[in-house]
Backbone as CSV, one residue per row, in Angstrom:
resi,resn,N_x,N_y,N_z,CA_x,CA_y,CA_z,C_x,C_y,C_z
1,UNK,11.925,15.310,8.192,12.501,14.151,8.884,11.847,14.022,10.249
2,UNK,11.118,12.741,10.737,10.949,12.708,11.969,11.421,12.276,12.776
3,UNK,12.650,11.176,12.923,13.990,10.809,13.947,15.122,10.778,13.128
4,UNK,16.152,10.387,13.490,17.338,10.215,13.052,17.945,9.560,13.534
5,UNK,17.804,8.517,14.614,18.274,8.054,16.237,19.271,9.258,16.564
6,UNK,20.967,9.152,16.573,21.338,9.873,17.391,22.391,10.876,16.610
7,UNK,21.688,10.833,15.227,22.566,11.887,14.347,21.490,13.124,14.448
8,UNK,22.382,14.440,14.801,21.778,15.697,15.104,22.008,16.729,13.854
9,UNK,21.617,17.195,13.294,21.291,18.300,12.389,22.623,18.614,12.178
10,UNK,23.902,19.219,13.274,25.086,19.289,13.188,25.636,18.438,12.419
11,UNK,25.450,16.943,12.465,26.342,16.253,11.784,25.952,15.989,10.224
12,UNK,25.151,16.655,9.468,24.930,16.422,8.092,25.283,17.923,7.552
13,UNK,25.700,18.194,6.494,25.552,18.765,5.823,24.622,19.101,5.627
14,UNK,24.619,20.139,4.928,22.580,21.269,4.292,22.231,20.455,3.187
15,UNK,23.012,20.044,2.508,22.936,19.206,1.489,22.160,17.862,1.615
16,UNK,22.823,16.899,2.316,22.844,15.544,3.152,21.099,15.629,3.531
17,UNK,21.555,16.503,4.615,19.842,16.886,5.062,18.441,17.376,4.033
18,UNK,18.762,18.014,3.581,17.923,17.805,2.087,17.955,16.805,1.587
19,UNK,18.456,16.199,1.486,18.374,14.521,0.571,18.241,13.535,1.019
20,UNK,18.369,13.526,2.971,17.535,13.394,3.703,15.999,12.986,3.997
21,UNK,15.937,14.022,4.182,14.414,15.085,3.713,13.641,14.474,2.395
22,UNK,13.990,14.277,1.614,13.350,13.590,0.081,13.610,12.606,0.312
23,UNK,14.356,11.873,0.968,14.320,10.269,0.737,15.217,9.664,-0.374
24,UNK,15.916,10.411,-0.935,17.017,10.546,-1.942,18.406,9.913,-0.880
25,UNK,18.768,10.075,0.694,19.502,9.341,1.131,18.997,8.609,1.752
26,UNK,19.167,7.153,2.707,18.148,6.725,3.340,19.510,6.012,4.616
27,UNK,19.503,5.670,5.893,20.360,5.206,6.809,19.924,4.016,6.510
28,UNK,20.877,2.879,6.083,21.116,1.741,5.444,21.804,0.787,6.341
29,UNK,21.433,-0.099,7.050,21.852,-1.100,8.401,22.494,-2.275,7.227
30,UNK,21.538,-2.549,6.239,22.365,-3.965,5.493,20.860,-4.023,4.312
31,UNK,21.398,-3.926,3.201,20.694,-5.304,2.223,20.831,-6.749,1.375
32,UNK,19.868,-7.505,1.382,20.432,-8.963,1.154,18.969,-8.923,0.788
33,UNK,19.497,-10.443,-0.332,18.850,-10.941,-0.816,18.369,-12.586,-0.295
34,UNK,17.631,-12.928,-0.163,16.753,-14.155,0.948,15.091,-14.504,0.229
35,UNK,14.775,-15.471,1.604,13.470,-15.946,1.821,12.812,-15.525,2.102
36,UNK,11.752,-14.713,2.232,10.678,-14.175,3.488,10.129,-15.216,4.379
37,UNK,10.645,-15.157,5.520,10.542,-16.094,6.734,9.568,-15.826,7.654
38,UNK,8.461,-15.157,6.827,7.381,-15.223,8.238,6.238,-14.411,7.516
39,UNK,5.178,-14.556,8.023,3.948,-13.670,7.586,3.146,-14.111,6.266
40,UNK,2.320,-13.868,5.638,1.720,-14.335,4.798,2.491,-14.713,3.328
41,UNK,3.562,-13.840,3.171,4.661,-13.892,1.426,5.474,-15.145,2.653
42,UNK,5.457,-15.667,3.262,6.530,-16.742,3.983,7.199,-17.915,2.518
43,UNK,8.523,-17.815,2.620,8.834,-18.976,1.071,8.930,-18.172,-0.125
44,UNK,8.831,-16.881,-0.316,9.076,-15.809,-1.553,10.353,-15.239,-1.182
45,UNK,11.241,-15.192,-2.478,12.318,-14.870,-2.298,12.070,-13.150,-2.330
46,UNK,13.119,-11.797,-2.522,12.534,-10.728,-2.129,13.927,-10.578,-1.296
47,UNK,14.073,-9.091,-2.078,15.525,-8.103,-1.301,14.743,-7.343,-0.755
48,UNK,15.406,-7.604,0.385,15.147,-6.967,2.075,16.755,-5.611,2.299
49,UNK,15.482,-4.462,2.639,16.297,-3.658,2.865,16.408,-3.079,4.596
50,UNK,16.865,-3.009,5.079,16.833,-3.000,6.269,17.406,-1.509,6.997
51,UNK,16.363,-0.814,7.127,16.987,0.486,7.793,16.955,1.190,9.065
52,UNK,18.226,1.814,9.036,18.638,1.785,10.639,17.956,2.958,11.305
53,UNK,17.647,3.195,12.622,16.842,3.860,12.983,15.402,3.703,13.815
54,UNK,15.554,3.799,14.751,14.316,3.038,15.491,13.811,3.663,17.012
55,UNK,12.952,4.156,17.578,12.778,4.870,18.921,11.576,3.872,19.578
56,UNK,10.658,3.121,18.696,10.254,2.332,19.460,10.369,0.884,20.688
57,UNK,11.639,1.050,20.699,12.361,0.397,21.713,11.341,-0.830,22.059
58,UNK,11.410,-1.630,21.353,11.177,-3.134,22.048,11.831,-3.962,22.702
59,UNK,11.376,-4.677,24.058,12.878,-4.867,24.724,13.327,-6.253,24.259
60,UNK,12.212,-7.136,23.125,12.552,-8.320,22.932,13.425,-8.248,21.416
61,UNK,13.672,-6.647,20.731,13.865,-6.885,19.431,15.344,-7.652,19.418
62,UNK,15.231,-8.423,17.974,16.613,-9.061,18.040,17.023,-8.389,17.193
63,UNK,17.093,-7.342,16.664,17.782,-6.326,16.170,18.204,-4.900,16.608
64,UNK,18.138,-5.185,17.525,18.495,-3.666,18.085,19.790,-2.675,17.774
65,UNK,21.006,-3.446,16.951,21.949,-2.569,16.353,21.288,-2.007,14.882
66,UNK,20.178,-2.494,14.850,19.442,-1.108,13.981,18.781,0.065,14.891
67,UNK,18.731,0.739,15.837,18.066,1.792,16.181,18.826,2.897,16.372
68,UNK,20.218,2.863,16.392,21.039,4.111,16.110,21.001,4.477,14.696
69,UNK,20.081,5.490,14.074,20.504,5.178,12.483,21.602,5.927,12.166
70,UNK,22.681,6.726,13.487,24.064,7.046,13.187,24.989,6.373,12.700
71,UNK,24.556,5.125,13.461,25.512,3.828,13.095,25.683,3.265,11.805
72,UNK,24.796,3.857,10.846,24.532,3.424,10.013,24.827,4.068,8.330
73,UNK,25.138,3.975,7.228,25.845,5.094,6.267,24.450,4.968,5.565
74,UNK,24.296,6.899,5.185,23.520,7.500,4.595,23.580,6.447,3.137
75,UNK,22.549,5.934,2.642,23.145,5.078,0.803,22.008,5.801,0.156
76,UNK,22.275,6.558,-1.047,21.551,6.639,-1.952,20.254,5.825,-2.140
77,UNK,19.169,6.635,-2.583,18.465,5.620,-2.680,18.472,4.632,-4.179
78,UNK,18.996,5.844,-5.088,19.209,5.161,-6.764,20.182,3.873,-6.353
79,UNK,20.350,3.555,-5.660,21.744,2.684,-5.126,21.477,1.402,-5.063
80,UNK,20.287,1.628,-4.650,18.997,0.910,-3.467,19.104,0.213,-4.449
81,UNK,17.962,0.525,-5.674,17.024,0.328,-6.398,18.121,-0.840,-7.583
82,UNK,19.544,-0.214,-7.729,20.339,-0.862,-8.613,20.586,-2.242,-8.236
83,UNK,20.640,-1.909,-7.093,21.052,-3.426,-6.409,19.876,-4.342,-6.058
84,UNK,18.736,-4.272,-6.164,17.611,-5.055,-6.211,17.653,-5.363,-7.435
85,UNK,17.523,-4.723,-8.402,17.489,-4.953,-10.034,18.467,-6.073,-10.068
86,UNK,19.671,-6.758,-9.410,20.041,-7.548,-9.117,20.014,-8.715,-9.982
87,UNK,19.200,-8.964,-9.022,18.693,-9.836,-8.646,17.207,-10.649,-9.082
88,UNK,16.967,-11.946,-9.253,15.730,-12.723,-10.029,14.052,-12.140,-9.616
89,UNK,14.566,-12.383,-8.345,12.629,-11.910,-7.666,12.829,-10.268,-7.777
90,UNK,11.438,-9.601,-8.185,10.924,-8.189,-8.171,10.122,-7.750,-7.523
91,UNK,10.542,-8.198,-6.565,9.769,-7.648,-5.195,11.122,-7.437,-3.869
92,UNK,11.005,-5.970,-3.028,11.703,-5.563,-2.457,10.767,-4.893,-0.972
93,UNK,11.224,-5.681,0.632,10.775,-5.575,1.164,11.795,-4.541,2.723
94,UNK,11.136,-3.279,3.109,11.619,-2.208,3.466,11.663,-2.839,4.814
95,UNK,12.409,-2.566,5.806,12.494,-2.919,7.413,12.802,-2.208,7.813
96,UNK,13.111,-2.725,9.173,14.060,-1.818,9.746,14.307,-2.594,11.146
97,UNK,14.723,-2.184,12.370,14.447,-0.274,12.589,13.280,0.142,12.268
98,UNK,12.938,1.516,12.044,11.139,1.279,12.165,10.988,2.251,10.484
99,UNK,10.617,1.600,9.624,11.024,1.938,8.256,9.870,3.315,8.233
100,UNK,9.102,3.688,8.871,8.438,4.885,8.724,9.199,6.063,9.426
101,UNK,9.683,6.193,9.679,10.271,7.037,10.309,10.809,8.075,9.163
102,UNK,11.046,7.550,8.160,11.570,8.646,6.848,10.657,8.516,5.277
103,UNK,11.289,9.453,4.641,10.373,9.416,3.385,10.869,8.629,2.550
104,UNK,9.813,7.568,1.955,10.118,6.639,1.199,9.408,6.979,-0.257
105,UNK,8.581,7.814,-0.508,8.524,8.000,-1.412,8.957,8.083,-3.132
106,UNK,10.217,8.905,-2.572,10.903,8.654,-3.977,11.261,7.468,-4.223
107,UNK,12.247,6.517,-3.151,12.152,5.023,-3.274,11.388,3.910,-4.005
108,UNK,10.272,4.117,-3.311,9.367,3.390,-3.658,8.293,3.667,-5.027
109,UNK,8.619,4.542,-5.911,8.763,5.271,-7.122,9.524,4.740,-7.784
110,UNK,10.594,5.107,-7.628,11.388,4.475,-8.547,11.767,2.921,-8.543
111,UNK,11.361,2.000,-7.359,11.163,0.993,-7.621,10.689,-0.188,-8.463
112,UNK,8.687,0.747,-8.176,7.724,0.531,-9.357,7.933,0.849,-10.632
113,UNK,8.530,2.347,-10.776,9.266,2.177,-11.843,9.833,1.293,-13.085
114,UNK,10.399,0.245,-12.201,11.259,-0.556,-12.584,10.863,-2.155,-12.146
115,UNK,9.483,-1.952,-12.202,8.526,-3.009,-12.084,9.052,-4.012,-10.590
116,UNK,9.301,-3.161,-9.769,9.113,-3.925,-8.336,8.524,-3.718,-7.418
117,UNK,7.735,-4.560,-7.029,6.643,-5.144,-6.352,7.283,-4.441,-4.533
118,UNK,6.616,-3.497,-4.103,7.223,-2.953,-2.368,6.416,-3.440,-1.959
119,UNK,7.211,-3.803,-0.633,6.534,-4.059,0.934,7.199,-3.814,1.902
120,UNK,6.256,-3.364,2.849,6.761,-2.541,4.056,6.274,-3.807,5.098
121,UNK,7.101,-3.579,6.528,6.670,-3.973,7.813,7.519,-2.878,9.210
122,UNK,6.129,-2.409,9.086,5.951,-1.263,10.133,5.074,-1.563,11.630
123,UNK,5.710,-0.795,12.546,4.941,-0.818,13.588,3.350,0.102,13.196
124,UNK,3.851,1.206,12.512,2.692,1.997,12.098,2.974,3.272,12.990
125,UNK,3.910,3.175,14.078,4.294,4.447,14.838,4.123,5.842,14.114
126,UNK,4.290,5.579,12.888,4.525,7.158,12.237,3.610,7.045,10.873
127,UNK,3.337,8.004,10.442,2.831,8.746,9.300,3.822,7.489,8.237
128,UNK,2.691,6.743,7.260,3.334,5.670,6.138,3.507,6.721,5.023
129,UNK,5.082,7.031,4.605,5.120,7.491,3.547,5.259,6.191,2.088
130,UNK,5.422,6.396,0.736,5.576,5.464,-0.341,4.479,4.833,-0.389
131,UNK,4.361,4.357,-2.018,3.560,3.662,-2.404,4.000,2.091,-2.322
132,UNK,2.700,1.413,-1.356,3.161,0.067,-1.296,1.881,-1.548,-2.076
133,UNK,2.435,-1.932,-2.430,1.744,-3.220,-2.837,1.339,-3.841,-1.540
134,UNK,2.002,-4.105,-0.343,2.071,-4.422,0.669,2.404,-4.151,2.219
135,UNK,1.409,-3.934,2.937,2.124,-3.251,3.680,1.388,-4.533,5.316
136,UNK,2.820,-4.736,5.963,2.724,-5.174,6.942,2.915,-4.984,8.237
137,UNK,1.507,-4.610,9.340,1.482,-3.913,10.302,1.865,-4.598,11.495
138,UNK,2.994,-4.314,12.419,3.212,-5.288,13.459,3.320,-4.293,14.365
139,UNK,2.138,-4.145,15.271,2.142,-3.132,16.197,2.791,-3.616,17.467
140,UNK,3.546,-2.489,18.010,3.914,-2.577,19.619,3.193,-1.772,20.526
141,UNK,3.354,-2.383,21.712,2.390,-1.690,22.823,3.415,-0.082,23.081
142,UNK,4.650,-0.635,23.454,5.411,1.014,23.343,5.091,2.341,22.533
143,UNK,4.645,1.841,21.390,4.171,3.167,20.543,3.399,2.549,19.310
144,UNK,2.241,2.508,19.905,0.982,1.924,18.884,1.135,2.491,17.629
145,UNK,0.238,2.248,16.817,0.176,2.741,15.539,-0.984,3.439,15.125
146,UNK,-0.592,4.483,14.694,-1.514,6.152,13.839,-2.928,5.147,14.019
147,UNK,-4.085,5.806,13.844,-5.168,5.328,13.730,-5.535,4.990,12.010
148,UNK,-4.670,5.934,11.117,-4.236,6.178,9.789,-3.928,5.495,9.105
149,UNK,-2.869,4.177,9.786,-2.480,2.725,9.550,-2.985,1.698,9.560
150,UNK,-3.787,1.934,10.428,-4.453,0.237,10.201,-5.280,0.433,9.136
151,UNK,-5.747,1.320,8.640,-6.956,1.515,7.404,-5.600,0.868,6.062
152,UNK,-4.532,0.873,6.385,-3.631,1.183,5.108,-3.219,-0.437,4.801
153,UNK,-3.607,-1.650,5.997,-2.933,-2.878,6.475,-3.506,-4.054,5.669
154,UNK,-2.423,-4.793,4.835,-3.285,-5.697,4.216,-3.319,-6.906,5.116
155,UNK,-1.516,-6.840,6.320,-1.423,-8.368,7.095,-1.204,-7.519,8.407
156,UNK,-1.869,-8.074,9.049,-1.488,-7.853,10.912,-0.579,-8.801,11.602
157,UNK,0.734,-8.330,11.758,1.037,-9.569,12.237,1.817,-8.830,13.830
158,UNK,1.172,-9.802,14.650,1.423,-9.523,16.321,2.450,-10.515,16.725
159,UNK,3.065,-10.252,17.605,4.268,-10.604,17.885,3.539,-11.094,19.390
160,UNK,3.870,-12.522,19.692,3.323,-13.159,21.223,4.452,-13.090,21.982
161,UNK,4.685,-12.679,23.401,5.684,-12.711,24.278,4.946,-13.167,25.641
162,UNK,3.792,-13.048,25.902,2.940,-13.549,26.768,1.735,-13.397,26.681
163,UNK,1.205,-13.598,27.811,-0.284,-14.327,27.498,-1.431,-12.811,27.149
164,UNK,-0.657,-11.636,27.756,-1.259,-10.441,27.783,-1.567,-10.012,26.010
165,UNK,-0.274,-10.137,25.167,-0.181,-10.346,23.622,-1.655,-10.703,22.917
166,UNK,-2.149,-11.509,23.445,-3.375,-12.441,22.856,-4.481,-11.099,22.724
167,UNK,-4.571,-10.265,24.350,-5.482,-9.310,23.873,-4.800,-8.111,23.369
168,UNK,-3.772,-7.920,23.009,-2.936,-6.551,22.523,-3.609,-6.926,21.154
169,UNK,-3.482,-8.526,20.663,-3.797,-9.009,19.432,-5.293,-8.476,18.680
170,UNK,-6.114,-8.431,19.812,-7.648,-8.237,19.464,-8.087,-6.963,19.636
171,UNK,-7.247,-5.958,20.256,-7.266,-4.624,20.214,-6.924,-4.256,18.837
172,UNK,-6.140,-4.811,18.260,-5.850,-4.529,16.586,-6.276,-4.628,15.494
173,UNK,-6.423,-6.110,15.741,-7.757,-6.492,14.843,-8.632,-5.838,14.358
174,UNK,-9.507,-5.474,15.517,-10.796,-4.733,15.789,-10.448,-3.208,14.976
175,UNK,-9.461,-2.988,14.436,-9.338,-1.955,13.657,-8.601,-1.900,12.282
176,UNK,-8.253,-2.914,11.801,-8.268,-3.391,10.609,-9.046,-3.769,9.243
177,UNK,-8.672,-2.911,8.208,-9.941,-3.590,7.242,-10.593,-5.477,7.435
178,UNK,-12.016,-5.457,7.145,-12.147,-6.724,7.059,-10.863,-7.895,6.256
179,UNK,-10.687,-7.097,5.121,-9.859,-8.308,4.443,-8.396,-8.544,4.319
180,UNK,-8.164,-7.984,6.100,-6.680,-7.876,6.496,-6.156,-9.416,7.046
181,UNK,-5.529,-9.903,6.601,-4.733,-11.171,7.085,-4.291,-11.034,8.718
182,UNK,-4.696,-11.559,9.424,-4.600,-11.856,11.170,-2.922,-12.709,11.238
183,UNK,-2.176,-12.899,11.649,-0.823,-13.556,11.877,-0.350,-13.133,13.423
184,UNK,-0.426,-14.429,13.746,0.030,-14.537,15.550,2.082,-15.402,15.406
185,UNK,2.184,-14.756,15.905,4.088,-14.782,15.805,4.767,-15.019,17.206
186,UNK,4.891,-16.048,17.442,5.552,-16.553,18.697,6.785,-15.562,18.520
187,UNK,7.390,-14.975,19.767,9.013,-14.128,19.885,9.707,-15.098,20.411
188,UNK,10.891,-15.242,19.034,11.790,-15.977,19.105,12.187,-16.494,20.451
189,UNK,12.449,-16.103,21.412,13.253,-16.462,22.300,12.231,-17.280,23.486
190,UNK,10.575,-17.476,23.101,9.722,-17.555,24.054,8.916,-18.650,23.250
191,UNK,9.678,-18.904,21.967,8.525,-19.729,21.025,8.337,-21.043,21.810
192,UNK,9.041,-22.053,22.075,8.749,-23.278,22.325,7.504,-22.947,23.823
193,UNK,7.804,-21.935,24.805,7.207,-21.800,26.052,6.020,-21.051,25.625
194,UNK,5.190,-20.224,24.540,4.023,-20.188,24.025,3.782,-20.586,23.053
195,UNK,4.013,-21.730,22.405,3.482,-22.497,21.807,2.603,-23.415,21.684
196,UNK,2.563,-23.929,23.047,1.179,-24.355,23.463,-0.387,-24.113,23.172
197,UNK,-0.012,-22.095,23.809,-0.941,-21.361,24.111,-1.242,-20.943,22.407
198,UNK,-0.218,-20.273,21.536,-0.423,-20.226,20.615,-1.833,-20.852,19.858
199,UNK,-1.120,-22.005,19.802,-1.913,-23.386,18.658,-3.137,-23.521,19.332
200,UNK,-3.462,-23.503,20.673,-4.307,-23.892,21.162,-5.799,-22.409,20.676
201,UNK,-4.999,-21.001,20.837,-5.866,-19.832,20.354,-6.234,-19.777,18.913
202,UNK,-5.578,-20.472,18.189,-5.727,-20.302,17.215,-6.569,-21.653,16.649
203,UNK,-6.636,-22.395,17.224,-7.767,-23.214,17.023,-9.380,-22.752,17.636
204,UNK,-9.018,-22.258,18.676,-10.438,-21.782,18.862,-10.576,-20.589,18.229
205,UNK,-9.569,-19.524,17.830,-9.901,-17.952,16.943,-9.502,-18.279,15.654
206,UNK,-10.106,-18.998,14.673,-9.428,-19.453,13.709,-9.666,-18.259,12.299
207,UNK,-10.204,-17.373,12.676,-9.992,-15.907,11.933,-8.111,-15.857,11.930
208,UNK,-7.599,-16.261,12.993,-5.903,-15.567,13.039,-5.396,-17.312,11.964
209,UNK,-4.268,-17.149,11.937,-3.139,-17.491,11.322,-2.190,-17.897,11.988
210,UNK,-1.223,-19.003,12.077,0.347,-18.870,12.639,0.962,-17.987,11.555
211,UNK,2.092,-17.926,12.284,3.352,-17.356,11.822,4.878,-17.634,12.276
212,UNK,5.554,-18.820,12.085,7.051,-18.738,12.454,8.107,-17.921,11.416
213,UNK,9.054,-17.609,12.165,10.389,-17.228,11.817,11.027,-18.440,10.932
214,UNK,10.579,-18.514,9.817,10.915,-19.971,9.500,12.431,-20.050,8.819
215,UNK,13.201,-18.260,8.620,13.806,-17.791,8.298,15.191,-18.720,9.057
216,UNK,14.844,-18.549,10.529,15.718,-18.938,11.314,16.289,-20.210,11.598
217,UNK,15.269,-21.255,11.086,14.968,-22.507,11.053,16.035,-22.495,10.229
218,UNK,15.969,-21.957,8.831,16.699,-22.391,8.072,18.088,-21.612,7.729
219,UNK,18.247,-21.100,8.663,19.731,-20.558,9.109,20.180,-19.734,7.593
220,UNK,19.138,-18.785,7.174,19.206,-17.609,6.364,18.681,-16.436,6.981
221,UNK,19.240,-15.329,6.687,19.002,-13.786,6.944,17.826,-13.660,6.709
């Protein structure tokens, strides 16, 4: 295990913690079934699992009652997997909180298993465990990502909060396979005030991509 947010070894069982440890339990913030509202799958439906747990502290995240993953109940991962089976679309996309932080392996096993299509969106902070169809790298300046990760990245998608973003953007790039998808992502709360700048970079760097939250637009999870 490499974090836990603020659950300490004391509070699990030997048991718990072993299953833990395998990825057999996983700290579970919420899953739902939705749209993918941003990034290259944008308009694909896809159960989103969302797990709690997070140390990369972004100060713009709008999720931040995911980074205690105390807060959050240990769920099976066979649990996981039942409750995607669900559901019409077979494809199941991991979050968080910062979804590397634990072993996804068995998860994402028994997913494929059961013929569903994974995708991750990671900062890349940590060592990528599981096998993914997809994996989407959204690096932060707080705690960049493994050098290990970007080799692993099929979409880059950067998050704009100011004008500094643009070159955080091209520091990343520059280490991405060639046939990695570029995605520039206005932060919610700043979109209309770089939007300008946005559209305008991306007409002259037309290697990148937009990307809205289109999720939000349409007043779904």
């Amino acid at each position: 295990m490499k974090f836990l947010g603020n659950v300490t070894p004391t509070s699990l069982t030997p048991e718990q913690q072993h299953e833990l440890d395998a990825g057999r339990l996983l700290p579970i913030m919420e899953e739902f079934y939705t749209i993918q509202g941003e990034g290259f799958h944008t308009g694909k439906a896809a159960y989103f699992i969302r797990l709690g747990g997070c140390d990369v502290g972004c100060h713009w995240c709008d999720v931040k009652e995911s980074w205690d993953a105390s807060a959050h109940p240990l769920t099976p991962a066979d649990s996981i997997v039942e409750n995607a089976l669900r559901h019409p679309a077979k494809a199941v996309v991991v979050t968080g909180g910062e979804p590397s932080a634990f072993q996804l392996d068995y998860l994402t096993s028994k997913l494929r298993e059961n013929g569903i299509a994974t995708f991750i969106e990671t900062s890349g902070a940590y060592p990528l465990t599981g096998t993914w169809d997809w994996v989407c790298l959204s690096p932060k300046k707080t705690s960049p990502p493994r050098p290990d990760n970007y080799k692993k990245a099929h979409e880059l998608k950067v998050i704009v909060f100011n004008n500094d973003d643009f070159r955080w953007a091209e520091e990343n790039a520059a280490q991405v396979p060639d046939n990695c998808m570029l995605f520039l992502q206005p932060e919610w709360s700043r979109a209309e005030r770089m939007m300008p700048q946005l559209v305008d970079y991306v007409m002259q760097h037309p290697k990148w991509n937009m990307s809205l939250q289109t999720h939000k637009y349409m007043h779904i999870p």
